[in-house]
Each structure stands twice: as structure tokens, then as C-alpha cells.
KOLDO-80707 format. One line per 3 residues: for each residue x, y, z of C-alpha. Coordinates in steps of 0.001 Angstrom, whole numbers. Each point is the difference from the previous one (the first is absolute). Layout:
% residues N
X Y Z | ...
//
This chain:
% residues 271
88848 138248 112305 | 986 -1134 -3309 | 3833 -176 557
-1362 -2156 3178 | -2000 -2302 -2031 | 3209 -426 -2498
2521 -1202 2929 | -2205 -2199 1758 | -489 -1858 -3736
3428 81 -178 | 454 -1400 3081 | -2641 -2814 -656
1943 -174 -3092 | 3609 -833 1760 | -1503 -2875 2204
-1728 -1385 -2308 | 3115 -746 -1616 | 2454 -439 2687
-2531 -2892 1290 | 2034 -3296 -806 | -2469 -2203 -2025
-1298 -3132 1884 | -630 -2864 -2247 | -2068 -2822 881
711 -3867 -118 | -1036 -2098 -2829 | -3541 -1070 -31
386 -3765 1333 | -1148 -2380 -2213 | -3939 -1360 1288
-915 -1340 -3282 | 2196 -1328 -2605 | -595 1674 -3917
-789 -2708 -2565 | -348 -643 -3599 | -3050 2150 -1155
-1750 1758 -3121 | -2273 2865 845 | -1856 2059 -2134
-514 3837 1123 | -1781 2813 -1837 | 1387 3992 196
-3152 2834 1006 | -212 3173 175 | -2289 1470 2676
-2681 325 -2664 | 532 -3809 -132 | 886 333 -4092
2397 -2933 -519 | 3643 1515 -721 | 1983 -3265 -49
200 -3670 692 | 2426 -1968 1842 | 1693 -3488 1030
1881 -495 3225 | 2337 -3248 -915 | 1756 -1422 2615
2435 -3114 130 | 2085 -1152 2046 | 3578 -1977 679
1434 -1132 3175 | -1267 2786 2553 | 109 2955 -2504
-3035 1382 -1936 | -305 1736 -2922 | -3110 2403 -270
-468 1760 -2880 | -2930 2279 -722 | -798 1769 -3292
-2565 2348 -1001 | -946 489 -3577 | -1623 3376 -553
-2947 804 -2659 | 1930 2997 -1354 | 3349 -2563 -823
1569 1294 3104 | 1825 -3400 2020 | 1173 -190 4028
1836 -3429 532 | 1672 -292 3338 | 1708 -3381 1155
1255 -585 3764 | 2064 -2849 983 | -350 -320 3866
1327 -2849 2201 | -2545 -1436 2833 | 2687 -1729 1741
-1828 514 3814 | -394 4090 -1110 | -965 1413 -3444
3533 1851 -1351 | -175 1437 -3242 | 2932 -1041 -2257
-525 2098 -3149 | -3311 2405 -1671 | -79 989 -3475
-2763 2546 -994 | -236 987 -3425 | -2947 2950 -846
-325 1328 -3749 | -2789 1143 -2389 | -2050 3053 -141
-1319 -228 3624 | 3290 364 1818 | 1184 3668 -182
3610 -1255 810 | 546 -3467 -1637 | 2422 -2292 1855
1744 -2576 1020 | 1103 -789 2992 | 2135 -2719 1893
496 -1078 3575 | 2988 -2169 1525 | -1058 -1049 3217
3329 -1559 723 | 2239 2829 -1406 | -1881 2477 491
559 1503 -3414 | -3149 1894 -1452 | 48 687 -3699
-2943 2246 -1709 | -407 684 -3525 | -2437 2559 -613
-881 2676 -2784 | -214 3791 1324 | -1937 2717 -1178
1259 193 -3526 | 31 -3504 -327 | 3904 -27 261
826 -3721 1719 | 1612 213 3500 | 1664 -2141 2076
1033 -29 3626 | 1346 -2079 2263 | 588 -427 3640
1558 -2182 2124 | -2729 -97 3203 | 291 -1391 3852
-3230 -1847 -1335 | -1835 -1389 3898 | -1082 -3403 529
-3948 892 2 | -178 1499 -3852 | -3420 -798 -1516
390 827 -3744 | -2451 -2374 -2028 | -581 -1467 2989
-2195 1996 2095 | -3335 -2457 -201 | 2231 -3149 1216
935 2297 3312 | -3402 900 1078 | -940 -4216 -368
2430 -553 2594 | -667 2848 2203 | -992 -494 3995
-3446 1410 300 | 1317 1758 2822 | -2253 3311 -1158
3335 1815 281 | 1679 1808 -2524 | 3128 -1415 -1985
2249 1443 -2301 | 1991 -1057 -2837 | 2555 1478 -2321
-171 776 -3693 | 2495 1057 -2597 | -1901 2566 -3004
1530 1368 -2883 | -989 3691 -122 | 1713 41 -2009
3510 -456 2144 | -482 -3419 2276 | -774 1309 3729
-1176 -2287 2756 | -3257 1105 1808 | -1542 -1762 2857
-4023 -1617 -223 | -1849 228 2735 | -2786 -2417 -376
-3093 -34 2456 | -3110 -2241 150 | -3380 2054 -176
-2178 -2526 944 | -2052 -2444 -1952 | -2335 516 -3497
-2635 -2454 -1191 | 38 -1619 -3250 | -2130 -2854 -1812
974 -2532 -2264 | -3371 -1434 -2185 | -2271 803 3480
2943 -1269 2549 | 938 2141 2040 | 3770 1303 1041
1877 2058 1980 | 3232 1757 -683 | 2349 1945 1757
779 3365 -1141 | 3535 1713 -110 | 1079 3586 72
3597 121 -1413 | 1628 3854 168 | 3208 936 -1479
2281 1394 2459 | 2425 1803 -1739 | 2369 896 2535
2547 3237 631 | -503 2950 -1833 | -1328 -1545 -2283
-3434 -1462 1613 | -220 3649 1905 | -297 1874 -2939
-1788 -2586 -2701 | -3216 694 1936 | 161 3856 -661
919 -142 -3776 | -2761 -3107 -489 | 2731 -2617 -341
-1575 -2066 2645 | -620 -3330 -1342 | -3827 -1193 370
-617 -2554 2163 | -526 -3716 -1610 | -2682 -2205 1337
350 -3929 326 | -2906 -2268 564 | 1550 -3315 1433
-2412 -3563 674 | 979 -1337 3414 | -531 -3888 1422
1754 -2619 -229 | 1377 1105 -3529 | 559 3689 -354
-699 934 -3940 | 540 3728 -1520 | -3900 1307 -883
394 3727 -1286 | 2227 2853 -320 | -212 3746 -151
2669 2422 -730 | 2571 1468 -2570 | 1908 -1780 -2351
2604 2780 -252 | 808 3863 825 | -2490 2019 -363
-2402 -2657 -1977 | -3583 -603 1007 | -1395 -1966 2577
-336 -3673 -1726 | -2390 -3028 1512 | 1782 -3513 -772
-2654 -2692 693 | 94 -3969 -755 | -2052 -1333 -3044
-1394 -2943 -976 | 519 -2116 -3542 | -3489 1034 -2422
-1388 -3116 -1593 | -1514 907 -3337 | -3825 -733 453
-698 -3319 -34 | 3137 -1221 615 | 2991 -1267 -2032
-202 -3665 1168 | -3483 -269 -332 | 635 1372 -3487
2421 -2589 -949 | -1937 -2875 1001 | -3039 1109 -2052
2422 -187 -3228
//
């Protein structure tokens, strides 16, 4: 029985990877990015505050620059900038995702060509020794790195699932497929009004060997959650999921500006 069970996971283990990879289109462009300045604020599940953020984005022509950056209480740093065009489908042109500081296990460093297809990842390893590879990659037309948010916007709400691809430094670049599926709707107030939001499942599909055997030695990545706003103007809400391998499960949620009591105006005009 057990010799069975080994060949049939070998076998599952052989198609898997002899299954050419089917990569989608590009997400086509429903809603054009803009200039912007949002604030966003780092949880843990307990809700304790771990970091604050800004998503900047500018753009020139029909390319937009999105950067994101997380500043962590312990010193720690995540600063990731995509430049994507929206020229009738989102394309992304180049990523750059640095990571260092105590909370990263692996600092690193890593940089995405969209056009070349060159991937570049400076990381430290185990014994803090600094590492570099590089890899020249067949890099599909749907990749979603620093980008994922903008895709779901501009999703059909067909209720079917889509998939994207995704290059992660683990910490040699491979490409792994997302396959992203809306869960329905979740309620949500702002001051008494009240929203709704539609949640999305987003699994890591590994692929070949690889994704049959990550399960069974607890590499599966966790699932990420996104909470996207629908209407007339689509807007990013809440996220939940992993900001790297093996790292907790992270909630990224939009803040507003605090006043100091009575106000600062107010204040100057008593003066």
C-alpha cells in the first residue's frame, strides 16, 4: 500500500509539471490610476499597530508610478515601487521591492524588468553573507507585482475566478501563478454610513513539483484576502495576508489624518 501511495504522488507529481502553464491576458484597463496620497496603517490580528504606510502615486503620459512603503515600529522598512502602463490594459514595466530590518528573516532587494525580463535579487542568507542572483525570465503579460489592488479595480464581476502571475524571490526569482476568486460581499461603516465590499480569496499556485510537494512540507503559501469598494469608482478597502515567506498574517487598512483636539486652524486664529 505504501509503495502504491508513493507512485501515484509521483505520478501527480509528473503532470503537474509537464502541464504547460496558461497565462491570462492583461487586466483591461476600466478605470484609469491617478495622482493620489493614501495613508494605510500595518495590524496584526491582535489589531496592535506594527507599521504605517503611504501609497504615492503619480503619473506621466499613460504610465503610473505606485509606490508603497511601510515603516515598521521595530526600525524594520518594506518600500516597493511599480511602474505600470494603462495604455487600454495594465502592463507592468518594472517592480522594485526592497525589505530590511529586524522583521524580515531574509533582508532583500529585489528588481523586476518587465520589458527584459531580467530579475535581480539581493538578499542576505542565513549567516548574513549577501547574495545575489539573477535570472533572465519569459516574464507573461498578466504579472501583478505591486500591482495586485489596481487588477481587482478593473476586474469583470463575472463571480468567476481569474488568475494572475507573480514573480517572488525565495530566495531565487520563480514565477507562480495567483488565482484570485471573489467570496462574496462584507459590510463596513464609515461614521454610521453604511458600505459594502467585495471580498477576494487570492491562493498561490505554485505549480510543478514544486506546488505538489509545498503543501506536505507546510510551504503552502496562506491565502491573502482583498476587500475591494465597487460602483461607479472601485477603491481598495482592506487587506489580509503575508508580507513575505513564512511571516504572519498582516491586516493593511486605510487611515484617516488625526487633528490634535481642537484643531490646528482653530488654534491659529485664536493667537
Amino acid at each position: 500500500m505504501k509503495q502504491l501511495c508513493t507512485k501515484n504522488a509521483l505520478v501527480l507529481a509528473i503532470a503537474a509539471l509537464l502541464q504547460p502553464s496558461l497565462w491570462a491576458d492583461p487586466v483591461t484597463v476600466r478605470q484609469l490610476e491617478g495622482e493620489l496620497h493614501g495613508f494605510l496603517v500595518l495590524r496584526g490580528l491582535d489589531d496592535a499597530i506594527i507599521a504605517d504606510g503611504d501609497l504615492i502615486q503619480t503619473t506621466r503620459g499613460g504610465e503610473v508610478s505606485s509606490r508603497l512603503v511601510y515603516r515598521f515600529k521595530d526600525g524594520s522598512l518594506q518600500d516597493e515601487t511599480a511602474v505600470l502602463s494603462q495604455r487600454g490594459h495594465f502592463r507592468l514595466l518594472t517592480d522594485r521591492l526592497v525589505q530590511k530590518g529586524p522583521t524580515f528573516k531574509h533582508p532583500m532587494d529585489v528588481s523586476i524588468n518587465g520589458a527584459t525580463g531580467m530579475v535581480t535579487v539581493h538578499y542576505s542568507d542565513d549567516d548574513g553573507k549577501s547574495k545575489v542572483e539573477t535570472k533572465s525570465m519569459a516574464l507573461p503579460p498578466d504579472l501583478a507585482n505591486g500591482i495586485v489592488p489596481i487588477l481587482l479595480k478593473n476586474l469583470v464581476s463575472s463571480g468567476q475566478p481569474a488568475t494572475f502571475s507573480m514573480v517572488v524571490a525565495a530566495p531565487k526569482p520563480m514565477l507562480v501563478k495567483l488565482v484570485v476568486t471573489p467570496e462574496g460581499g462584507d459590510s463596513f461603516t464609515t461614521e454610521g454610513a453604511s458600505h459594502q465590499a467585495t471580498r477576494y480569496d487570492i491562493k498561490v499556485d505554485i505549480g510543478g513539483i514544486k506546488g505538489v510537494v509545498a503543501p506536505l512540507f507546510g510551504k503552502q503559501p496562506p491565502d491573502t484576502h482583498v476587500w475591494i469598494l465597487g460602483g461607479d469608482s472601485p477603491a481598495f478597502v482592506r487587506s489580509e495576508g503575508p508580507l513575505f515567506e513564512s511571516g504572519p498574517i498582516l491586516r493593511t487598512e486605510l487611515v484617516s489624518p488625526a487633528w490634535p483636539k481642537g484643531g490646528a486652524v482653530t488654534a491659529e486664529r485664536k493667537k
